[in-house]
C-alpha positions in Angstrom: -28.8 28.4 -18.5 -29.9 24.8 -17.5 -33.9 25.4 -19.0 -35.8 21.6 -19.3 -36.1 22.1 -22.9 -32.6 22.2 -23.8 -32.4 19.4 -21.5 -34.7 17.6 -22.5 -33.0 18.4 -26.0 -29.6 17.4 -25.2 -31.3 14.1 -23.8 -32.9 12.9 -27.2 -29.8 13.7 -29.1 -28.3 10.8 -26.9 -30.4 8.3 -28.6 -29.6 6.6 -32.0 -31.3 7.3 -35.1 -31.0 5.2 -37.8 -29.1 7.5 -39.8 -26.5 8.4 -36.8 -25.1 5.1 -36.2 -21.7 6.1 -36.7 -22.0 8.7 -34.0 -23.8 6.8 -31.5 -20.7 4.3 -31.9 -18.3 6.8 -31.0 -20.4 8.4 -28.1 -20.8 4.1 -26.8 -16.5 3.9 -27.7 -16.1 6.8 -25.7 -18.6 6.3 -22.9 -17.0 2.9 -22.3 -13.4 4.8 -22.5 -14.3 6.0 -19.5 -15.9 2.8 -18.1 -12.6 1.2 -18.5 -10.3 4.2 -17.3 -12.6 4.2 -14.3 -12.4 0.3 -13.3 -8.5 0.1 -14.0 -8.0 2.8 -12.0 -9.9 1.5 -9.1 -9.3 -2.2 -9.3 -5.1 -1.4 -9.6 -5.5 1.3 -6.8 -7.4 -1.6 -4.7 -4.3 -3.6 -5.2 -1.2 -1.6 -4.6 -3.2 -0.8 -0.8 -3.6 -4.6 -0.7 0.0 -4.9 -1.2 1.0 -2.3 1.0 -1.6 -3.0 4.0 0.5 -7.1 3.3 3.8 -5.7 3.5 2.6 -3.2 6.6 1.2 -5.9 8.7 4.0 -8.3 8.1 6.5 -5.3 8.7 4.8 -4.6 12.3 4.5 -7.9 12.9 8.3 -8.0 13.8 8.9 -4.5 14.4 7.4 -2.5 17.4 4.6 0.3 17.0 7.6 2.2 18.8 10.5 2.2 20.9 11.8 3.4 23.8 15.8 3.5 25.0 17.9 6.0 26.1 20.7 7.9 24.4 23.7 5.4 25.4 22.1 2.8 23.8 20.9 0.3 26.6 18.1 0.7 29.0 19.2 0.1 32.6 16.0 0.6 35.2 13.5 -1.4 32.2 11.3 -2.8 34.7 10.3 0.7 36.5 9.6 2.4 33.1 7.9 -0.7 32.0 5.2 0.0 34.7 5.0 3.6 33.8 4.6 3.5 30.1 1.9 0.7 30.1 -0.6 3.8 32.0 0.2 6.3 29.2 -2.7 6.8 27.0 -3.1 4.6 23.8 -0.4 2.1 25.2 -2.1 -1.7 24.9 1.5 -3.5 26.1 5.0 -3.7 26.0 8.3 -6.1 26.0 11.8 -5.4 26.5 14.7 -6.3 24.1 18.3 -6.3 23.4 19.8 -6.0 19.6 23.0 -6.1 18.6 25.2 -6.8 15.2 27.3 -10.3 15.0 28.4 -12.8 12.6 27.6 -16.1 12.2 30.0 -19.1 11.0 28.9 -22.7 9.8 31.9 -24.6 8.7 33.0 -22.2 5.7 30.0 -20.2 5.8 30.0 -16.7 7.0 26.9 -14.1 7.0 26.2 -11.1 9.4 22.9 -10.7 10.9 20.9 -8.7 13.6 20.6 -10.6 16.8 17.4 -9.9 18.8 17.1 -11.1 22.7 13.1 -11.4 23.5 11.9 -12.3 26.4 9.5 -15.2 25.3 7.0 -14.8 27.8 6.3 -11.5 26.6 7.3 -11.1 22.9 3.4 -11.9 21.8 2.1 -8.7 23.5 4.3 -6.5 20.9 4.8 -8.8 17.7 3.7 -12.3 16.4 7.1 -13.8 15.6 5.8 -16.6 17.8 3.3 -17.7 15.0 5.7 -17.3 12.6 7.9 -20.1 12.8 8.1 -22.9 10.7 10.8 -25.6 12.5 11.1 -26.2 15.7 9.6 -24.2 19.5 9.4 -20.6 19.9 9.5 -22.2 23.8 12.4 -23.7 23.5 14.5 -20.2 23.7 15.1 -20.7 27.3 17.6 -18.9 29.4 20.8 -20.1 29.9 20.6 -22.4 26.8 22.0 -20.4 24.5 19.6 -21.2 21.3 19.0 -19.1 18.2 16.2 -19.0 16.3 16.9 -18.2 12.5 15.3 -16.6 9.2 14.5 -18.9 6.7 16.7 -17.6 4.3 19.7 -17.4 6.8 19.2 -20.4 7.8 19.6 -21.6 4.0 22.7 -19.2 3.4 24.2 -20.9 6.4 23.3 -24.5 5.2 21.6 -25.3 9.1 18.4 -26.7 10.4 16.7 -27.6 14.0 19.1 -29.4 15.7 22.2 -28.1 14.3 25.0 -26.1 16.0 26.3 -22.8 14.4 28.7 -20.1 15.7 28.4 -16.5 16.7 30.7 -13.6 16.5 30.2 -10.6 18.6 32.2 -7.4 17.8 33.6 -7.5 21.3 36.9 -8.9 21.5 39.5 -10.6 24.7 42.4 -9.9 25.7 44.6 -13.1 26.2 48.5 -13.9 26.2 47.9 -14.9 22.9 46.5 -11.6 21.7 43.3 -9.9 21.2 40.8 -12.5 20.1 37.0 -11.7 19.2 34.3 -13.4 21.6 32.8 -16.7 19.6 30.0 -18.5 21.4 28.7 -22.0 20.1 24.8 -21.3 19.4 22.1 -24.1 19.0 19.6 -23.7 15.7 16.4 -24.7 17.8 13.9 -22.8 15.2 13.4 -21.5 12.1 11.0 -18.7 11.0 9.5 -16.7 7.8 7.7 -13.8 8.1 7.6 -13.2 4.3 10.4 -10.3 3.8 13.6 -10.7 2.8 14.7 -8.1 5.0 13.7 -9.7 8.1 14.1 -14.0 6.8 17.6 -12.9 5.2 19.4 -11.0 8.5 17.8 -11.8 11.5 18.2 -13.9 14.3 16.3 -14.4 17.6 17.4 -15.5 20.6 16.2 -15.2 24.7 17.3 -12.2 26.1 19.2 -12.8 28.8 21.7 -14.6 26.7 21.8 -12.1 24.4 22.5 -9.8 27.3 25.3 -11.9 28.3 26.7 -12.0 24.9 26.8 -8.4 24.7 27.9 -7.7 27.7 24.9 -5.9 29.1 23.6 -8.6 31.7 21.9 -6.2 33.9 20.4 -4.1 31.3 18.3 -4.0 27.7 18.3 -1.8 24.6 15.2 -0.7 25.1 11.2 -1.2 25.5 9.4 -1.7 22.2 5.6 -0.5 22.6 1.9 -1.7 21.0 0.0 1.0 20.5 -3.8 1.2 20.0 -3.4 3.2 17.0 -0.7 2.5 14.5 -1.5 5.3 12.0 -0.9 7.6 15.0 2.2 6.2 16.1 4.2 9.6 15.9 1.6 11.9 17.6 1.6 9.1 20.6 5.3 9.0 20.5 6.0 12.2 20.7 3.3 12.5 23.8 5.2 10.0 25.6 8.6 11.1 25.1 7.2 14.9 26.6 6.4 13.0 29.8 10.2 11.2 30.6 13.3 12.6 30.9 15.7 13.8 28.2 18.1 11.0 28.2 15.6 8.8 26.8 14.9 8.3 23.1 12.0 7.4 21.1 11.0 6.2 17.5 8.1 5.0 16.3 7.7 2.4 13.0 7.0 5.7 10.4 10.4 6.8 11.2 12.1 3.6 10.7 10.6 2.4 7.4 10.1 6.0 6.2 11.9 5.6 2.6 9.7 2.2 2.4 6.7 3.2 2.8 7.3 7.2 1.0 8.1 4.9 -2.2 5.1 3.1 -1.8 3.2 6.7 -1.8 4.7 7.6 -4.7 4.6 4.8 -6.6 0.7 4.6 -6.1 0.5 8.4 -6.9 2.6 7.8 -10.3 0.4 5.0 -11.4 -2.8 6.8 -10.5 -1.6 9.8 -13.0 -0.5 6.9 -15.7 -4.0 5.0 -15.3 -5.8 9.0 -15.2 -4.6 9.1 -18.8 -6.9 6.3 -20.1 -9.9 8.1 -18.6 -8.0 11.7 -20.4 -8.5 9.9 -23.8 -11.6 8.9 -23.4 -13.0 12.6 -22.4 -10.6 13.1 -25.9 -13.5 11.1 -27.7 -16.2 13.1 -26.2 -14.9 15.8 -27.4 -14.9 14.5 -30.9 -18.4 13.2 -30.9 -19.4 16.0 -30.1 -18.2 18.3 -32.5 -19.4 15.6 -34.9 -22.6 15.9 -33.7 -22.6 19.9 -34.3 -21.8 19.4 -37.6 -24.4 17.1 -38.2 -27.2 18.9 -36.5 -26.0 22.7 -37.9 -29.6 22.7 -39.7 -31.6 22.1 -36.1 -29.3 24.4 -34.1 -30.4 27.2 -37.1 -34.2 25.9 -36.5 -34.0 26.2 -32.9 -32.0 29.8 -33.0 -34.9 30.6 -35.5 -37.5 29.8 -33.1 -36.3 31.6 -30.4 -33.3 29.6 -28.4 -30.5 31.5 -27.1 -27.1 30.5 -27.5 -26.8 29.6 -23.7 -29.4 27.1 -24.8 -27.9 25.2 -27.3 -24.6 25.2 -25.3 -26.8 23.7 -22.8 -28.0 20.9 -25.0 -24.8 19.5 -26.5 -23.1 20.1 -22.6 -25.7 17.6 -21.4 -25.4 15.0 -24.4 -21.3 15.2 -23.2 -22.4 15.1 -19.2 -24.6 12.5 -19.9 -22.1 10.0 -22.0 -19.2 11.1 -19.1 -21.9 10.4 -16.2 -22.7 7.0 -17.5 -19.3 5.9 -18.3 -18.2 7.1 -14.7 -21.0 5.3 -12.9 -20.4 1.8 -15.3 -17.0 2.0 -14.5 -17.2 2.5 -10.3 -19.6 -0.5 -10.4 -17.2 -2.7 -12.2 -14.5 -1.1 -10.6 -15.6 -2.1 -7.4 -16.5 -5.5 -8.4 -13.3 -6.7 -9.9 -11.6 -5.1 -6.9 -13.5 -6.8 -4.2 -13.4 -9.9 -6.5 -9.8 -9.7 -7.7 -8.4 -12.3 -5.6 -10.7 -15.5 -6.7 -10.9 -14.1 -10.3 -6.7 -14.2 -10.7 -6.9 -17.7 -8.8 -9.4 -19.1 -11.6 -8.1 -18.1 -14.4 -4.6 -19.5 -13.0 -6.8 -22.7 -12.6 -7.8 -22.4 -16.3 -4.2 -21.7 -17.4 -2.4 -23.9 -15.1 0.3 -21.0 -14.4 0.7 -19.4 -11.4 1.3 -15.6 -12.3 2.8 -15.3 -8.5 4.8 -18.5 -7.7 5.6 -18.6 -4.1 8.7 -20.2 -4.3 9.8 -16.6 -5.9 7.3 -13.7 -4.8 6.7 -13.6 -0.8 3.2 -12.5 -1.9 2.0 -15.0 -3.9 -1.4 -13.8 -4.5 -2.8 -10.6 -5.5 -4.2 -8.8 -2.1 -7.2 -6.3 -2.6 -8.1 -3.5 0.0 -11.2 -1.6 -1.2 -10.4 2.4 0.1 -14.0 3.9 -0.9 -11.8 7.7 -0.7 -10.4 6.2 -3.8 -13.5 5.3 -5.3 -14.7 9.0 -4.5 -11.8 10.7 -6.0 -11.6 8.6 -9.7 -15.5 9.2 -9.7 -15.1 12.5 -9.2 -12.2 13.0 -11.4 -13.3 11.5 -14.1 -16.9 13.0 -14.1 -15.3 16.0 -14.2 -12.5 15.8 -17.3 -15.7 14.7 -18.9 -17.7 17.9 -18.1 -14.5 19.9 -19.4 -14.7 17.9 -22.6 -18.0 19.2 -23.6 -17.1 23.3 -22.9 -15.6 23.4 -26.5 -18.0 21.9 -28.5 -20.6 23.1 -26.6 -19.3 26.7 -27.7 -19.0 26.2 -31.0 -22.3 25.0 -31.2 -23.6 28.3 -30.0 -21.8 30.2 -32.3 -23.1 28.9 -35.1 -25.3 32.0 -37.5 -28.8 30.4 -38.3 -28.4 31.9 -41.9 -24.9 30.2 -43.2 -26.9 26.7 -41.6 -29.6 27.0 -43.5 -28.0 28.6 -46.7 -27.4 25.1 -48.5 -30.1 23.2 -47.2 
């Protein structure tokens, strides 16, 4: 089918006469159609992983690769399993930690947040909170002195700062003569931090975790462990080897199960928009299609000639199939290299033209991500290429066809 005349046919139809300007500027519209279809859909790709490798990194920055606890709840021999774990394959380290739900007061103020006891000492082997904070000492949650770190926006909600005193609630309650009263504890605001998420500024609270233990009434005992693992992406597979080797009253978890629904809308969302951007590169493999059959009906005397002379119809399907291959080829190849280019360079082009404008498209004082993060996946690159090379090779089986099916007689019969 593919003989090197009808290729080499199909090749010098691709090339402008003077009297086919009109088509050569629909086969240029429609090879850089694809062009742009291509580069959109890589560069927007590029930055929805950006976004979701920011919002993964600051998401395991505070919680664990995985946890460990047991089915009550609390963790009582932590120390023991401690020094198991940390041999089990594709462990780097771990920490131990206590959680529970309270409410914090500040004069009129009110607002319920997750209290988290770390163990200072150790809290940098599993997460960075430690570089995270923005007032005061990550040091300065010593035991005994009953400090509280903050979120930023808690912190604002509840109108404190470094040095200020604030009040927690725990759901435990006394009994006294006077009744049954719920446990309050005067707290000191020695630190302030902002990982970047609302989630995490807007509910949490750290503090060291043997007050916490106190103030939950578990002084000899911790929630749990909470695990680094070598391998994040493999977190369940690891998890699941780990909990085979322990007992059944302990429970794991691993960061996939906690931010499932997150990180499953992410998914989609990036699938959605790669079907919405797969259109631009659909309409442009449309325009082939219509150069094309323009180009039929303006070479119906040659195809006659060249069925005259001998050619078989697989033949002149051949030569308008590699006119169509060739305008989908180029466009595909244009638009990986500027694809690629404007992905790897997205980040300093958005920041000059916000230079040239004077407007920042992502103010940080209302997106957490204030700039656009890129992350180049070249599996994405592979499958628009691919994709788009091929709607373009599907564009030129009708034409193609009709060409061949044209009778060298009714051509040639008016000219």
């Amino acid at each position: 089918m593919f003989k090197p005349l009808s290729v080499y046919i199909g090749m010098r139809y691709t090339r402008a006469k003077r009297r086919d300007h009109f088509i050569s500027f629909i086969s240029l519209s429609s090879m850089l159609g694809v062009a742009l279809g291509v580069a959109a859909l890589i560069t927007v790709l590029s930055v929805m992983n950006g976004f979701e490798k920011e919002l993964r990194t600051r998401i395991l920055g505070m919680t664990s690769h995985a946890f460990i606890t047991e089915a009550n709840g609390s963790l009582k021999d932590w120390k023991s399993l401690q020094d198991r774990i940390v041999h089990e394959p594709h462990v780097v380290d771990s920490a131990p930690f206590v959680e529970g739900q309270a409410m914090l007061s500040q004069g009129s103020r009110v607002s319920g947040a997750q209290i988290r006891g770390i163990d200072p000492n150790l809290e940098g082997r599993v997460s960075t909170i430690g570089n995270k904070i923005i007032q005061g000492q990550f040091s300065a949650l010593k035991p005994g002195s009953f400090g509280i770190i903050l979120g930023k926006d808690l912190a604002l909600t509840m109108g404190v700062t470094t040095g200020d005193k604030i009040t927690l609630i725990t759901p435990d309650v006394s009994p006294t003569p006077a009744g049954i009263i719920p446990r309050l504890k005067r707290l000191d605001v020695v630190g302030i931090f902002e990982i970047g998420m609302y989630e995490y500024d807007s509910a949490l609270a750290i503090m060291n975790i043997e007050d916490a233990a106190k103030l939950f009434r578990i002084p000899s005992s911790v929630t749990g462990l909470r695990l680094k693992l070598d391998d994040v992406y493999k977190a369940p597979s690891i998890t699941r080897d780990i909990m085979m080797t322990l007992p059944v009253n302990y429970r794991g978890a691993d960061w996939t199960y906690q931010h499932a629904n997150f990180f499953r809308a992410l998914k989609t969302e990036k699938i959605v928009m790669f079907v919405i951007l797969l259109l631009i590169v659909a309409v442009a493999a449309f325009n082939i299609v219509s150069t094309l059959i323009m180009m039929v009906t303006d070479k119906q005397s040659d195809i006659a000639i060249l069925r005259t002379l001998g050619m078989t119809p697989k033949s002149i399907m051949t030569i308008f199939m590699v006119q169509g291959t060739l305008i989908g080829l180029f466009g595909t190849l244009i638009g990986i290299v500027g694809g690629v280019t404007l992905a790897l360079n997205v980040e300093s082009i958005i920041s000059g033209v916000e230079k040239i404008l004077g407007y920042q498209f992502l103010p940080a004082d209302v997106y957490y991500i204030s700039s656009l993060p890129s992350d180049l996946q070249w599996n994405d690159v592979t499958v628009i290429g691919i994709t788009a090379f091929v709607l373009s090779l599907l564009s030129t089986i009708y034409p193609s066809w009709r060409a061949a099916k044209i009778r060298p007689a009714e051509a040639l019969r008016y000219d």
